[in-house]
N, C-alpha and C positions, 0 to 999 in steps of 0.2 A: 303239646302243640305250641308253636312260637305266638309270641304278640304280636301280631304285625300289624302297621297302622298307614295308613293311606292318608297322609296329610293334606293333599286336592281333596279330600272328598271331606274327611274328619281328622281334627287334630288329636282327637281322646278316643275314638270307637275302634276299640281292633278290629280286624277281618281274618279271615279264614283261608288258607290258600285252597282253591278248589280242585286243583290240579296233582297229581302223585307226583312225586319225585324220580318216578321211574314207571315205564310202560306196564306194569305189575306192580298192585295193590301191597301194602305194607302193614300187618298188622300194629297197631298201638301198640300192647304188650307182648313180645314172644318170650314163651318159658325159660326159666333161666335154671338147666341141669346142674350147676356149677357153683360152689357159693364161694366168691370170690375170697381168701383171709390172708393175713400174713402170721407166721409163728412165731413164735418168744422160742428160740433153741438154747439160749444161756446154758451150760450146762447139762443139759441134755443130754441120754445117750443114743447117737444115730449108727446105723450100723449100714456101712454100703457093700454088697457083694462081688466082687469083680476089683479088678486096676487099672482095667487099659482103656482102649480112648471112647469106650461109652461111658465108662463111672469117672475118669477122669474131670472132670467138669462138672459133677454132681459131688464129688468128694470135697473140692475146692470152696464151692457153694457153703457148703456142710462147714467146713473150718471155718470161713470168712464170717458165718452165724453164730461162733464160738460154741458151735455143740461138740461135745465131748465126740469125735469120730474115733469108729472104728472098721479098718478096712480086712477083708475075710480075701485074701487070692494069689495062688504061689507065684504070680510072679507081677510083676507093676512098672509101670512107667518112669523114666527116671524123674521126671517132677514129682509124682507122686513116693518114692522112693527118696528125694529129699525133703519132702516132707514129715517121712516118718524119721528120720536123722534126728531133725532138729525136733522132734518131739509134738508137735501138732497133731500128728494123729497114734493111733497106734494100729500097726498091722501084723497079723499073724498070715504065715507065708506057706498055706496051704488050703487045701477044698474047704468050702463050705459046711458045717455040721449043724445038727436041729436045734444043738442046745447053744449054737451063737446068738440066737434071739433073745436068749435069758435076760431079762431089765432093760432091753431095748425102747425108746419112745418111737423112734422113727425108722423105715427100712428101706435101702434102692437094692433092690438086686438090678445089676448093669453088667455082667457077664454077656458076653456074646453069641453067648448056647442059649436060647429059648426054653428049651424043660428046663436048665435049671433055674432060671427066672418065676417062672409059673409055682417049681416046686414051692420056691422062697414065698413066693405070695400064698399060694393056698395056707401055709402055715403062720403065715403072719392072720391072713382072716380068721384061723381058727384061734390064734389065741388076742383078738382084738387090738393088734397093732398096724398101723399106718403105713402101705408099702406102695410103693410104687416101682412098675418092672417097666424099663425105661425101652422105650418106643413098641408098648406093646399093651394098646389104651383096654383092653377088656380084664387088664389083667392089673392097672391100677388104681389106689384110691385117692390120690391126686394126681395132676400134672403141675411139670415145671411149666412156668409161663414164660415166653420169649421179656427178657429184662433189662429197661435203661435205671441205671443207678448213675446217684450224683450225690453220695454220703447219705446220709440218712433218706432221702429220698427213694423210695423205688417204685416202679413203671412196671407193672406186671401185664405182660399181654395173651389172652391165651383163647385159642379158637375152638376148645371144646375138640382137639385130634382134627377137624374138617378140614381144617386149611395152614400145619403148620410153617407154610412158605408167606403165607400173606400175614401170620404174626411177625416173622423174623422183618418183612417187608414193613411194616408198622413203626416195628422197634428202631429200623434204621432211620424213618421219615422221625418221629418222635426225638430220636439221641442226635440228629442235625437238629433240631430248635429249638433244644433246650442249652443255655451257658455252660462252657466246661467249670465255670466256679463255683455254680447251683449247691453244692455242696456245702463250703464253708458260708456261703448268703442263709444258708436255710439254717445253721447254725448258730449264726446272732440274731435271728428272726426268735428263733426261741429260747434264747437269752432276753431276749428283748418282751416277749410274749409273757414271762412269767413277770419281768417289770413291770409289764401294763396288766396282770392278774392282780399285783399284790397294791397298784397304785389306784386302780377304777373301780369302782362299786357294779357288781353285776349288774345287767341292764343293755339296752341298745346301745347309748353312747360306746359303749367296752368293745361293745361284739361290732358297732362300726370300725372304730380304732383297729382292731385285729383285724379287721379285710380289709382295710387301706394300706398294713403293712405288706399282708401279701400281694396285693396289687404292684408294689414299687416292682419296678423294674430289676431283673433277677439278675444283680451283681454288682459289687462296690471294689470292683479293682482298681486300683491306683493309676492302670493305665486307659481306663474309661472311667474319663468323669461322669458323663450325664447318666450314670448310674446311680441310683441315689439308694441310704437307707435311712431314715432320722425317723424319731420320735418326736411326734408333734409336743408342745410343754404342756406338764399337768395340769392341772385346776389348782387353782389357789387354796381351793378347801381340802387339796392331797398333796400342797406342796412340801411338806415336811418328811413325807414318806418318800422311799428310795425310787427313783425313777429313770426309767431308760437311755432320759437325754445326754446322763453323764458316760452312757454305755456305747453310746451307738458312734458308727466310724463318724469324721467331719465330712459333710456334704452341706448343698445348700438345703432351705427347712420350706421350701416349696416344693409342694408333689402336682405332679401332673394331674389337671383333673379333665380339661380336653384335648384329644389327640382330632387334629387335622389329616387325615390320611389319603394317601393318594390309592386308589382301586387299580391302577393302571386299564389297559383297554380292553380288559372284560377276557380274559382269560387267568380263569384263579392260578396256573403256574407261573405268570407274571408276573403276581405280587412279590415284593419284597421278604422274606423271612420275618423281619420287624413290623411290616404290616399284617399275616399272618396271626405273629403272635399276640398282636394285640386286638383283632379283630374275635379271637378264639376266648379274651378277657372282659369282652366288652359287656356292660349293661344294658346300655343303653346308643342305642346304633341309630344314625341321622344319615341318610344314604340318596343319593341324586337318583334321580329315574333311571339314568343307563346305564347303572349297575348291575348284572344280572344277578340273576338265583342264584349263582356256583358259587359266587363269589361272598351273598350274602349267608350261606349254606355252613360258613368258616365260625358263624357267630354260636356262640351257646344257646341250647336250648332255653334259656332261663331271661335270653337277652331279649329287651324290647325294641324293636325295626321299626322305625317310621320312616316310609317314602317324603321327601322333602323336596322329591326333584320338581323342576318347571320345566315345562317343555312351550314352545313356542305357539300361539294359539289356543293355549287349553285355560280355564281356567287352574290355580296354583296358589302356593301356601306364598305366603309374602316372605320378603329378605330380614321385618323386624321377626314373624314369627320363628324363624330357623334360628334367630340367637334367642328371641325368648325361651327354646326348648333347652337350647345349650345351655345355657346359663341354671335353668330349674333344676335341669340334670344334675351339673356341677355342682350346685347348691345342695342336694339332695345326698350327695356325697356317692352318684354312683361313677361308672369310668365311662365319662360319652366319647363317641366316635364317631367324627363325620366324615363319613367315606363319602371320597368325591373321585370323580373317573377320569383316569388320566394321572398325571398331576396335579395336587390340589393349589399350585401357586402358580400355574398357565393358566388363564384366562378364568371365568366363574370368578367368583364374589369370597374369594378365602379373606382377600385384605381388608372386605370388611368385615368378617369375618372375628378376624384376631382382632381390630379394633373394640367391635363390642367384647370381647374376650379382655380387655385390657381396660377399658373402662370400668369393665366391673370387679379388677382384682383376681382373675381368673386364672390360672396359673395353665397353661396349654402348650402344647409342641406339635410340630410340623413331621409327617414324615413323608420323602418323596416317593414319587412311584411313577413308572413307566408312561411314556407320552403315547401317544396314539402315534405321531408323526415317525417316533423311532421303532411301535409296531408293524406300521406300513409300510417301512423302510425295509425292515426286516422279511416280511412276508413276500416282497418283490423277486428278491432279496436285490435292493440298489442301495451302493452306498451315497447317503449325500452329499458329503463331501471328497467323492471325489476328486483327489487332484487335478486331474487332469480333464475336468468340470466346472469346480463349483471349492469354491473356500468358505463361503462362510451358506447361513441358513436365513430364509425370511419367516417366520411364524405368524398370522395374521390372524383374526377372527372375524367372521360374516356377519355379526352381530356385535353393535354398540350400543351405550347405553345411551337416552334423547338429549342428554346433555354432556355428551362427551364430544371436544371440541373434536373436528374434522380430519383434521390431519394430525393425530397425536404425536409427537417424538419419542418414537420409539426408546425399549430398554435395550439397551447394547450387554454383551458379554463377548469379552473376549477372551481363548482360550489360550494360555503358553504364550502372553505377554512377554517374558521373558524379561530381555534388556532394552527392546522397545516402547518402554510409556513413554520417551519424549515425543518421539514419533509417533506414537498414537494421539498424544497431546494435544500436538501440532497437527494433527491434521481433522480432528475430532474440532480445532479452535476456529480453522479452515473454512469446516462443516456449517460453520455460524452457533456453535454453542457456545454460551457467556465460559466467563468463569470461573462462577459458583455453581456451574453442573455438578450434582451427586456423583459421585464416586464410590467403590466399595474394591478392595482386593482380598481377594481368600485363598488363604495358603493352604491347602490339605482338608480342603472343601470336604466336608461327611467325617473327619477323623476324630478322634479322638485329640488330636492336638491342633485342631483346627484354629487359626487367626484371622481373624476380620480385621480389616482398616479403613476408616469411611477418610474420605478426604474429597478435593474438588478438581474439577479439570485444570485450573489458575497454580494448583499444590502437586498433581499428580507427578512430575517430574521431581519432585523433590523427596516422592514418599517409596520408601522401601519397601517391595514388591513382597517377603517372604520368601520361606524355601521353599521352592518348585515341588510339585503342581499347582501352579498358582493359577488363576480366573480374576482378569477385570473386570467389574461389572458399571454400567453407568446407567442413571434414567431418574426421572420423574420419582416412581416407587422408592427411592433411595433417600429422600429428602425428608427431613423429621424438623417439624414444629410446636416448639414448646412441649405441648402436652397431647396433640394432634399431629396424625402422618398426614400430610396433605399434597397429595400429587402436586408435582413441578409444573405439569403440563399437561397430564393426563399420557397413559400407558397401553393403546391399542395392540402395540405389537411388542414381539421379541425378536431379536436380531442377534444369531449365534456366528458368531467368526474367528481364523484365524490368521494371526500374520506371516505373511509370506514375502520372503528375501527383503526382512526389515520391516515392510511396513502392512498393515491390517487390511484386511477385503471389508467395509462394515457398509450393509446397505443403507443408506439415514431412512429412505420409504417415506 
């Protein structure tokens, strides 16, 4: 049962969900017929019955495991018939006989005749060898399980015969969110794994270190930086002994310890892939009231849920206690996640959010996530910018905070700037903003090669836009002080627009 915590009522006392998850009662424990393993076939001798396209794919299996295969059937597929070329397996190119089991470890009878599959089995039970007669479960002693592989990595899924359409269905949702380079990440993970064996004295410290490496983020390819893999540095008292930091690829040697995560508007297919995945990792889970269950459903059994949302009129967990949680988290070395709905950088309290975050050295990242405003859009279905409507967007909240001045100046963004900043300049200068208004341009916004350029409205005709898709952005929130973000002017709204025949639609509001 999860931990779940109801921060309005108690910050430390879990609660109990009273409610089933479904109209039908779930047991706790159900029997488990199946003992899930993986085999060591090194060498091994496996012997598969049949060539054509029912053993074909259990033969392959068979080789890729380096057991010694051998195939019994007169006649085979031409894959499988270059396979016995180049030597990979060996096949004899006639019927079946009783003494092909002779020193057998493993058997598929995969023939497409039924009796002789069954024959094959009964006689593998009588002399205690391992057979399986492929799509015909009373007559096997294992099943293949539907399977994502990503090198040493493998994903076995398997329904016990009941539903082999909703394993194949699993394996596809599965082999979508996991990295295609899962493979060579898991590879210096255990290179690196026996560095931090032979460099840490057994103990929590070690066994923390090894779940912070699996935690990183799953891939260190050259063309995604914010992929990190590093080794934190040894202790002084193991510095002389070999250690992984000379091992491991060059990234930066901060890991993520809070992820800001957007829920978007409460349909778990909405979320993001990357929020998915890291909601499925999380420890420790910090979530607003109007999150629902489905979406909190995504989190591990193992993960601690505390409700943090405030709702309007209720009594509520205060703004210092939601960073005190994060921050303990963090400290504690688990992976906190504050899922917040919607967006977590549209309106709500993220920015102060990452401020405590940064005051305390806190190493955190942002992931977006779907707006309510582009769910509702959707669901209409209208678009809002329509041309021949409406250019740009006004975003507003019903709710300020008692000291947020009146008529804040909104954040502007504008989309596919293009060749127009002087024009936007000039008429943003118009507008009556000074000019040392914040400014920011981002070129390939979300990428992997993403650029930022902060500059001012007084500078913005002199700064180079980047390579298209580029986004303006201007406001208040853009402004950095010393050591302190401090609104310009304070930030009520957002303002999305685009420019048309030269010059921008921007509402000021």
């Amino acid at each position: 049962m999860r931990n779940r915590v109801n921060a309005r009522s108690s910050i430390c006392h879990p609660e109990r969900s009273e409610e089933p998850a479904f109209g039908w009662q779930l047991q706790e424990v159900l029997p488990m017929s199946l003992l899930p393993v993986f085999l060591k076939l090194n060498g091994r001798a496996a012997l598969v019955v049949g060539a054509g396209e029912v053993a074909s794919g259990k033969i392959e299996s068979l080789v890729a495991s380096d057991a010694q295969v051998t195939v019994v059937a007169p006649w085979a597929k031409p894959e499988i018939e270059r396979l016995a070329e180049r030597g990979a397996i060996t096949w004899h190119r006639r019927e079946f006989q009783d003494t092909d089991l002779d020193g057998q470890f493993i058997v598929i009878a995969g023939t497409n005749f039924q009796p002789i599959n069954q024959h094959v089995y009964r006689l593998c039970a009588e002399r205690g060898i391992l057979c399986n007669a492929v799509d015909d479960i009373p007559h096997c002693d294992f099943y293949y399980g539907s399977v994502v592989a990503r090198g040493d990595l493998q994903i076995a899924i398997s329904t016990n015969g009941d539903s082999p359409s909703l394993a194949q269905r699993l394996r596809h949702e599965i082999d979508a969110q996991l990295p295609r380079d899962l493979g060579p990440w898991l590879h210096a993970i255990g290179r690196i794994r026996q560095d931090v064996l032979a460099a840490y004295p057994s103990g929590e410290p070690r066994k923390l270190l090894l779940q912070q490496l699996a935690h990183r983020s799953a891939c260190h390819s050259e063309t995604c930086p914010s992929r990190e893999l590093v080794l934190p540095p040894v202790p002084p008292a193991t510095a002389t002994r070999p250690t992984a930091a000379t091992t491991a690829p060059s990234a930066p040697t901060e890991q993520v310890s809070v992820w800001l995560v957007g829920a978007g508007p409460g349909d778990p297919d909405l979320l993001t892939v990357k929020a998915a995945r890291l909601l499925a990792g999380a420890d420790l889970l910090l979530h607003d009231d109007l999150v629902p269950d489905a979406v909190l459903a995504l989190a591990p059994a193992t993960a601690e849920i505390v409700n943090v949302g405030k709702r309007c009129g209720r009594a509520s967990i205060t703004q210092a206690q939601i960073h005190e949680l994060m921050l303990a988290g963090a400290r504690s070395g688990r992976r906190v996640i504050r899922l917040k709905s919607g967006d977590p950088l549209l309106f709500g309290r993220a920015g102060e959010e990452m401020d405590a975050l940064r005051a305390a050295n806190i190493p955190f990242a942002v992931v977006p996530g779907v707006t309510a405003a582009s769910a509702a859009a959707a669901a209409l279905p209208c678009s809002l910018t329509d041309r021949r409507a409406a250019s740009s967007i006004l975003l507003a909240t019903g709710h300020t905070a008692p000291d947020e001045p009146r008529n804040p100046e909104p954040t502007r963004v504008v989309y596919m700037p293009g060749r127009d900043l002087t024009a936007i300049a000039r008429q943003w200068s118009a507008e009556g903003l000074p000019a040392d208004y914040p400014c920011v341009l981002v070129s390939h916004a979300g990428r992997p090669d993403q650029q930022s350029t902060r500059t001012t409205l007084g500078l913005l005709h002199h700064t180079a836009p980047g390579p298209a898709p580029v986004l303006l952005m201007g406001g208040a929130v853009f402004a950095e002080q010393a050591e302190n973000k401090t609104p310009y002017a304070g930030s009520g709204h957002f303002v999305a627009g685009s420019p048309e025949t030269g010059k921008p639609s921007i509402s000021p509001e």
